[in-house]
C-alpha positions in Angstrom: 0.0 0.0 0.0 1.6 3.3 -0.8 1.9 5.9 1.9 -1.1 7.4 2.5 -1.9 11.1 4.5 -3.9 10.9 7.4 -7.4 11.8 5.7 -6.6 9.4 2.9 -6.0 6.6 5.5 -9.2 7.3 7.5 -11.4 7.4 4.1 -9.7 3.5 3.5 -10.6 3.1 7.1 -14.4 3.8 6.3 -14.2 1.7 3.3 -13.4 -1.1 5.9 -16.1 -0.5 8.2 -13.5 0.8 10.6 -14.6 4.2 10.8 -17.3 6.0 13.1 -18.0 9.9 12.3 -19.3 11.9 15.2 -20.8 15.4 15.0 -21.3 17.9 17.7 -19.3 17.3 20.1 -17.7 19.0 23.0 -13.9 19.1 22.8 -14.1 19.6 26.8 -13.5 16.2 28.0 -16.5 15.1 25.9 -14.1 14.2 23.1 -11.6 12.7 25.8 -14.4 10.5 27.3 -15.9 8.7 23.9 -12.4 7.8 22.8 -11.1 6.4 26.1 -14.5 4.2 25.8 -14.0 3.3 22.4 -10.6 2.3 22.6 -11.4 0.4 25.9 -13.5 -1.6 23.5 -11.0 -2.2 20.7 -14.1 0.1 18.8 -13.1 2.0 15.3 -11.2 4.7 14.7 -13.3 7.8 15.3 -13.1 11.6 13.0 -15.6 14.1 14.9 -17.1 17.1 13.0 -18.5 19.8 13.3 -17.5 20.3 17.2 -18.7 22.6 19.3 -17.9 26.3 19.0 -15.2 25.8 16.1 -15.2 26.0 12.5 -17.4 23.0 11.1 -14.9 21.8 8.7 -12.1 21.7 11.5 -11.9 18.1 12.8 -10.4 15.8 15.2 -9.1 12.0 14.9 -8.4 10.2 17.8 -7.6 6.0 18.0 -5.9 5.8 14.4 -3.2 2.8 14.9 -4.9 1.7 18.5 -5.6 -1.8 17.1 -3.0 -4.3 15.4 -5.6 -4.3 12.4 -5.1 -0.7 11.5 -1.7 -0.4 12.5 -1.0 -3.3 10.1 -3.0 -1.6 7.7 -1.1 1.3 7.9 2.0 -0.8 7.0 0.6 -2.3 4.1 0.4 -5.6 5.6 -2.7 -8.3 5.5 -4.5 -6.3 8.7 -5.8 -9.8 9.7 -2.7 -11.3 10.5 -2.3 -12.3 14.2 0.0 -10.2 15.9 2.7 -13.1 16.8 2.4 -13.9 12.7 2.8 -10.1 12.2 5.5 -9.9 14.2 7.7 -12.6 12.8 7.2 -11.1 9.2 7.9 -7.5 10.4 11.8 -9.0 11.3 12.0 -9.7 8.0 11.3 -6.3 6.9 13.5 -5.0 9.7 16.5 -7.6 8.5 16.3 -6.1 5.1 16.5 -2.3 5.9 17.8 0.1 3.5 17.1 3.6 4.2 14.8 5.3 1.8 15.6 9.5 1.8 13.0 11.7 2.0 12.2 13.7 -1.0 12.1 17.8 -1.0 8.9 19.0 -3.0 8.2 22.8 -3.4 4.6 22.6 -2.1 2.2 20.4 -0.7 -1.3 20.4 1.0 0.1 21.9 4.3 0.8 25.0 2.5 -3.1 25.4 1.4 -3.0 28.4 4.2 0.0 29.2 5.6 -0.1 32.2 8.5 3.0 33.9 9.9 3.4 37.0 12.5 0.4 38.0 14.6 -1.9 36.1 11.8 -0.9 33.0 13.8 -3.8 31.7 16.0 -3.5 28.5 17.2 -6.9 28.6 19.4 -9.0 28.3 16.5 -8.3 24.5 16.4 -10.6 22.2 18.1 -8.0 21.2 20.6 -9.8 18.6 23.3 -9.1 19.0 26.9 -8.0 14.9 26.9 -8.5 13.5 30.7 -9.9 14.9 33.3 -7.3 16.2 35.3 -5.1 17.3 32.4 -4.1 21.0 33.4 -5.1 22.3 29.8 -5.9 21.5 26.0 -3.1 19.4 24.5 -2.6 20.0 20.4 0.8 17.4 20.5 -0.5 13.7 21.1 -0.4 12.0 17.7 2.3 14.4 16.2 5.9 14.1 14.7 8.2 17.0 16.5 11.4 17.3 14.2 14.6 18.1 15.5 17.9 19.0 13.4 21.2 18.0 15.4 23.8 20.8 15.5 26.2 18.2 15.3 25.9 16.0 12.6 23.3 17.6 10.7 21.2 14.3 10.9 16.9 14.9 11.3 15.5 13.7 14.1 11.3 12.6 14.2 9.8 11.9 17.9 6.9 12.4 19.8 6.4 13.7 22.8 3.3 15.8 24.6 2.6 19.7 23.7 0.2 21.7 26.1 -1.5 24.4 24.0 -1.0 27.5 26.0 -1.9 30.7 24.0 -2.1 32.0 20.3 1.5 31.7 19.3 2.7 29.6 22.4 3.0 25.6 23.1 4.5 23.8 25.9 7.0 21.3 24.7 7.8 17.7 27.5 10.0 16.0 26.9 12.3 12.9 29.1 15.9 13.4 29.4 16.8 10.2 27.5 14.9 11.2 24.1 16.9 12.4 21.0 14.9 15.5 20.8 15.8 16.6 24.5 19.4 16.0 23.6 19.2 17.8 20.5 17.6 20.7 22.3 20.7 21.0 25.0 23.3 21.2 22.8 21.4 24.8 21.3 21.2 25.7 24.5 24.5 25.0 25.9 25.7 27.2 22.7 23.5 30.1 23.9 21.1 29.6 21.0 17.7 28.6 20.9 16.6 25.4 19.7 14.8 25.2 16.0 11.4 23.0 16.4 9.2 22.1 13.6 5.8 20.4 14.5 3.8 18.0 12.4 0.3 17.7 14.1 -1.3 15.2 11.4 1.5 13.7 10.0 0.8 10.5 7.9 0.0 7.6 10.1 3.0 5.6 9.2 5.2 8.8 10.4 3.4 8.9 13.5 4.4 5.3 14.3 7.9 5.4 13.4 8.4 8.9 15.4 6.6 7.0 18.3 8.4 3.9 18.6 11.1 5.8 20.4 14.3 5.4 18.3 13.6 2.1 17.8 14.4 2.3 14.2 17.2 -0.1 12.6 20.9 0.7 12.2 19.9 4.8 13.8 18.4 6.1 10.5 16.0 8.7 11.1 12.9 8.5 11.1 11.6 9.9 7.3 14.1 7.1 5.6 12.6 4.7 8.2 9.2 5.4 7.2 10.4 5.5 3.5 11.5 2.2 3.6 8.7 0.8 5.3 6.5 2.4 2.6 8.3 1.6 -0.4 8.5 5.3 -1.3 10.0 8.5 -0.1 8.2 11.2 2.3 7.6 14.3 0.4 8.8 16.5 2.8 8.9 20.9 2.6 11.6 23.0 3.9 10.2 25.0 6.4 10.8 28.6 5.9 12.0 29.7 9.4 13.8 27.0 10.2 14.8 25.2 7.0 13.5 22.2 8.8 11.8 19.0 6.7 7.9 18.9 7.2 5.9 16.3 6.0 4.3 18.2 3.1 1.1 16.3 3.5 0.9 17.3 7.0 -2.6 18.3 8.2 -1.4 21.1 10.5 2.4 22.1 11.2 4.2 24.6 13.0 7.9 26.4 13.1 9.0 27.7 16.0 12.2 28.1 18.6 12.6 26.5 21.6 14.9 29.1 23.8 16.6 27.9 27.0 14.5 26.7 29.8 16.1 29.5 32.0 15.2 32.0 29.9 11.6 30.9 28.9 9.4 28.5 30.8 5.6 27.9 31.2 3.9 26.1 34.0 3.2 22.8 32.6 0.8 19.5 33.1 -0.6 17.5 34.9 -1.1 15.0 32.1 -2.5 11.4 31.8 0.2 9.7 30.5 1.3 6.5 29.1 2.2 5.1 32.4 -1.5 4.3 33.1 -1.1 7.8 35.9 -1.7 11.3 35.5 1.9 12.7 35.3 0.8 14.8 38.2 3.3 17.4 39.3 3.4 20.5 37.3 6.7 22.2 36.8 8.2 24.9 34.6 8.6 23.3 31.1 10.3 24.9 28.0 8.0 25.9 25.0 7.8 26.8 21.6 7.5 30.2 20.7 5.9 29.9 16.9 6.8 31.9 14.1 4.9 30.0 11.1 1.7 27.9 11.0 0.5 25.8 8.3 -2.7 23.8 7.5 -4.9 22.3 4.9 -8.0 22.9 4.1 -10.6 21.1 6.1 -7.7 20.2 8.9 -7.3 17.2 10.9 -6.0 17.0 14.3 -4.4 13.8 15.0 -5.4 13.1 18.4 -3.4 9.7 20.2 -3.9 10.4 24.2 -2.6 7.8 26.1 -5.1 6.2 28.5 -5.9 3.9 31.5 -6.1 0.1 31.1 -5.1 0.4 27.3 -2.2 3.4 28.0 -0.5 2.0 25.7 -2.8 1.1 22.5 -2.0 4.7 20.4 1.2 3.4 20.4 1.5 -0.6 20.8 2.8 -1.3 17.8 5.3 1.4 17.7 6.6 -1.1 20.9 6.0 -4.0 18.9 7.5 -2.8 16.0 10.9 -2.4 18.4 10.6 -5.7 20.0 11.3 -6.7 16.3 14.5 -5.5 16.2 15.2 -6.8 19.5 14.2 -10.3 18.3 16.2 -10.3 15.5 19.7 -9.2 17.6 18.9 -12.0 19.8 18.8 -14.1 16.7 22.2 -13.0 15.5 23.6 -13.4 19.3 21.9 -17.1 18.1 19.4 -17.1 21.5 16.1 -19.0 21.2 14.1 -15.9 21.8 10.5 -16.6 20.1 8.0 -14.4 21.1 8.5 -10.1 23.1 5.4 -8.7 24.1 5.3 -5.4 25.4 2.6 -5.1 28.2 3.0 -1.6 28.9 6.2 0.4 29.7 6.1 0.1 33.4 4.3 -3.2 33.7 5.9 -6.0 32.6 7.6 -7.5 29.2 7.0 -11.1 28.3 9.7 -13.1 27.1 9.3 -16.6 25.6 11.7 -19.0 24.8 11.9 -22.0 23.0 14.4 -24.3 25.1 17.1 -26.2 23.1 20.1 -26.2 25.1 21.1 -26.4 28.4 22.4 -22.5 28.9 19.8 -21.0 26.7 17.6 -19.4 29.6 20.7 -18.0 31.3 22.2 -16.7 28.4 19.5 -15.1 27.8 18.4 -13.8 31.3 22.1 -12.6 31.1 21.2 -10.7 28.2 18.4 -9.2 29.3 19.9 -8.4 32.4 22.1 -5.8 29.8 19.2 -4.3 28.3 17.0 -1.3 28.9 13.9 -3.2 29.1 10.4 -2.8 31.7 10.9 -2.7 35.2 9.3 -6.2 35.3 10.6 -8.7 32.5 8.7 -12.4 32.9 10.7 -14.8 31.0 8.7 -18.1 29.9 8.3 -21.0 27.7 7.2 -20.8 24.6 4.0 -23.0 25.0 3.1 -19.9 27.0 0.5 -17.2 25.3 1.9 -13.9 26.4 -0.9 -12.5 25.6 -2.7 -14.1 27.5 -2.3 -12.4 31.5 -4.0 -15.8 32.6 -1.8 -18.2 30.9 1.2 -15.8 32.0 0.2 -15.9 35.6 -0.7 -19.9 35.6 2.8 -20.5 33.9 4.2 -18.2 36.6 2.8 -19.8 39.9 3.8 -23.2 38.7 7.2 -22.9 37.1 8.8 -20.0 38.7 12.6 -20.6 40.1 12.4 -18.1 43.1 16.4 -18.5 43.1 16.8 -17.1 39.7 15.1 -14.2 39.6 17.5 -11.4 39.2 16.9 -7.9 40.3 19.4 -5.3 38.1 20.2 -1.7 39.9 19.9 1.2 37.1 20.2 4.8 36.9 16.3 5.9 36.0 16.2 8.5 33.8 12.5 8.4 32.9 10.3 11.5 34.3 7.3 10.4 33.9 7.9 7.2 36.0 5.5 7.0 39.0 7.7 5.7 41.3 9.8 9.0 40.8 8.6 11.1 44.0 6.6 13.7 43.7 8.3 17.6 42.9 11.7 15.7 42.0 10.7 15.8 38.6 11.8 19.7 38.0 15.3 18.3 39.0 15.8 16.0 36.1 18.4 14.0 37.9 18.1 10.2 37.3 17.6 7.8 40.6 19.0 5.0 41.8 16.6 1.8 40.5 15.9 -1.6 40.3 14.7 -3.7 37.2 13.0 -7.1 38.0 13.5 -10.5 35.8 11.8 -13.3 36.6 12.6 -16.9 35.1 9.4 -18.7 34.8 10.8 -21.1 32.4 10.5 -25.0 33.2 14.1 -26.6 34.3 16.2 -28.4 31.2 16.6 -31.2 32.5 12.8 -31.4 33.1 11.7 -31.1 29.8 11.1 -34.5 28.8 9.2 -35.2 32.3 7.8 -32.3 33.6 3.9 -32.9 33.7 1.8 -32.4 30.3 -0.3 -29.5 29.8 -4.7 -30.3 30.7 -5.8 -28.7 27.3 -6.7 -30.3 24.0 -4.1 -30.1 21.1 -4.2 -27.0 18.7 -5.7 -29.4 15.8 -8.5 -31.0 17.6 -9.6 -27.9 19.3 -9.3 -26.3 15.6 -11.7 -29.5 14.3 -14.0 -29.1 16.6 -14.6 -25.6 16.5 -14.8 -25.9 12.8 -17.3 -29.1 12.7 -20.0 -27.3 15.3 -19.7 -23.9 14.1 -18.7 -22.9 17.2 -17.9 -18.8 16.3 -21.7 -19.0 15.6 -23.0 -18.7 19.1 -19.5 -18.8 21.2 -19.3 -14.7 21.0 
């Protein structure tokens, strides 16, 4: 499938069935409230029009990539593939990488009204008021903030939260540990300020390779990631203020300057956050100060606010997407590693492994043991569903070697942690943490006789089902 815009995407979204319009409603919390309950539901993705008190032709999209079917979709894959399946032929994609340049048009739909100056007004755009407790609209959830690194020159695509605060003013969060922070610092330890271009409807492919945290092969950036993913280039403009590359088929975009934090600040948060919390103590926050805005016609907000339960849905396959590449270097360190599910960032990853040597579960709690993964890291067979929580907690509380679990002492970095105690966020100094892996993998040497699993086999239970039509009135 070739790379399709956002609008594009949610039009071959309707064609599906996969699409509910809304109209009339009230971008505070109203907006917030029927996507947290549609996505809680694994419901469609949702456009509202004509919301109250803003331009009828002014939109929001919220839930875009919230299900593997659409994010799959989005990749040009057969949306019905099971996720595992998807997965496994995503490392293939990942194992063949070569970066695919984005290409520099002279114009493009963002530039259908372009504003500059005191023309700038970014309060007539149906921002929602996400969660309850937020502490203000946010325009930045589903957008693609691009960076240019002093340094090496190279383009930098992530995403991180911006608060709407005024006409010409947005905050701009972000952790220590992202490129874009880092990027950011090095302006300001030169005394300059820091260029920022915003995309806030980027296409949905964009969005997930911007989101996925650097989790990109080999450390392209992100536009030859998403290239080569969609078998053809971005068509990016170069932003006039900042020279920056904007995705030319951007629903709304922004330039702008980022100046030090100690010269310019803005009270900012709470948020509800990805962590399944509000991010709840507000602190001084640098923002961009805008000096061009661009649009289409008819714009789309992309709207991906991370919620409760499903915190991480807007952006699970971004995670999945990584846990790719992280299956594929275990493969080349030649470690039995089948199966990485990412059950949220602060919950828990599930590992399972497909035994075939003696060392292979130490080896690779060794390795894992070096890696940045979740706080909790469960390590199973792979007869195990990890997606199951059930099956993961049966397989846990009668497998589990107490003696090998290994707890690993880090430097925590991450500010939006909710073990990080409250106020010692404005700091930004990292704390001294623990990671958690658990070995719930059966012994080696038990293999052969550790007790058979109570369940049918796979091919019966697939007969069966088959023979009494059993998806008939088994709901």
């Amino acid at each position: 499938m070739p790379l399709q815009d956002l609008r594009t995407f949610l039009q071959t979204l309707d064609t599906r069935g996969d699409l509910k319009i809304l109209r009339d409603a009230d971008p505070n919390l109203e907006i917030g409230a029927i996507t947290e309950l549609s996505l809680q539901r694994n419901g469609p993705a949702l456009l509202f029009e004509s919301i109250l008190g803003y331009a009828p032709s002014y939109r929001v999209a919220a839930n875009v990539l919230s299900t593997p079917r659409r994010a799959l979709l989005a990749l040009g894959m057969d949306p019905e593939l099971p996720e595992d399946v998807a997965i496994h032929r995503f490392r293939e994609i990942w194992d063949n990488y070569k970066p695919v340049p984005p290409r520099v048009v002279d114009t493009g739909p963002v530039l259908e009204n372009v504003r500059t100056g005191d023309d700038i007004d970014l309060l007539q755009f149906p921002v929602p008021l996400w969660h309850e407790r937020d502490g203000g609209p946010y325009i930045g959830t589903g957008g693609a903030i691009i960076h240019r690194d002093p340094d090496s020159g190279a383009v930098n695509v992530g995403t991180y939260r911006v608060q709407l605060h005024d006409k010409r003013t947005t905050g701009l969060f972000t952790n220590n540990e992202t490129d874009g922070r880092q990027i950011m610092e090095k302006y300001w330890a030169a005394g300059k300020p820091a260029p920022v271009a915003i995309s806030f409807g980027p296409e949905p492919l964009l969005f997930a390779s911007a989101a996925s945290n650097n989790g990109s092969p080999k450390g392209p950036h992100e536009y030859e990631y998403t290239g080569y993913l969609a078998g053809e280039p971005v068509s990016v403009i170069q932003g006039a203020v900042t020279g920056l590359p904007i995705s030319a088929h951007s629903e709304i975009a922004i330039e702008g300057e980022v100046a030090p934090p100690t010269e310019k600040a803005e009270t900012e948060g709470p948020f509800g956050e990805w962590t399944g919390y509000y991010e709840f103590s507000q602190t001084r926050e640098p923002v961009v100060q805008v000096k061009a805005l661009y649009f289409r016609n008819d714009p789309i907000l992309f709207g991906a606010p991370p919620f409760y339960l499903r915190a991480n849905h807007s952006y699970s396959f971004a995670l999945s997407l990584r846990s790719a590449g992280t299956l594929s270097r275990f493969a080349e360190m030649e470690l039995p590693v089948r199966r990485m599910v990412p059950i949220g960032p602060f919950g828990c990853t599930v590992v399972t492994v497909e035994q075939q040597h003696k060392d292979d579960v130490p080896r690779i709690l060794d390795a894992l043991a070096k890696s940045g993964f979740a706080r909790l890291t469960i390590v199973l067979d792979d007869d195990v569903d990890p997606y199951d929580p059930w099956d993961v907690l049966w397989a846990l509380s009668t497998r589990v070697a107490p003696d090998d679990t290994r707890i690993i002492p880090f430097q925590n970095r991450n500010l939006l942690d909710p073990l990080r105690p409250m106020g010692n966020r404005a700091t930004r100094e990292p704390l001294a943490d623990k990671r958690i892996i658990i070995n719930g993998c059966r012994a080696f040497e038990r293999l052969a006789d550790f007790p058979p699993v109570n369940r049918f086999s796979e091919e019966r239970r697939e007969e069966v089902w088959a023979k009494w039509s059993m998806a008939d009135w088994l709901k």
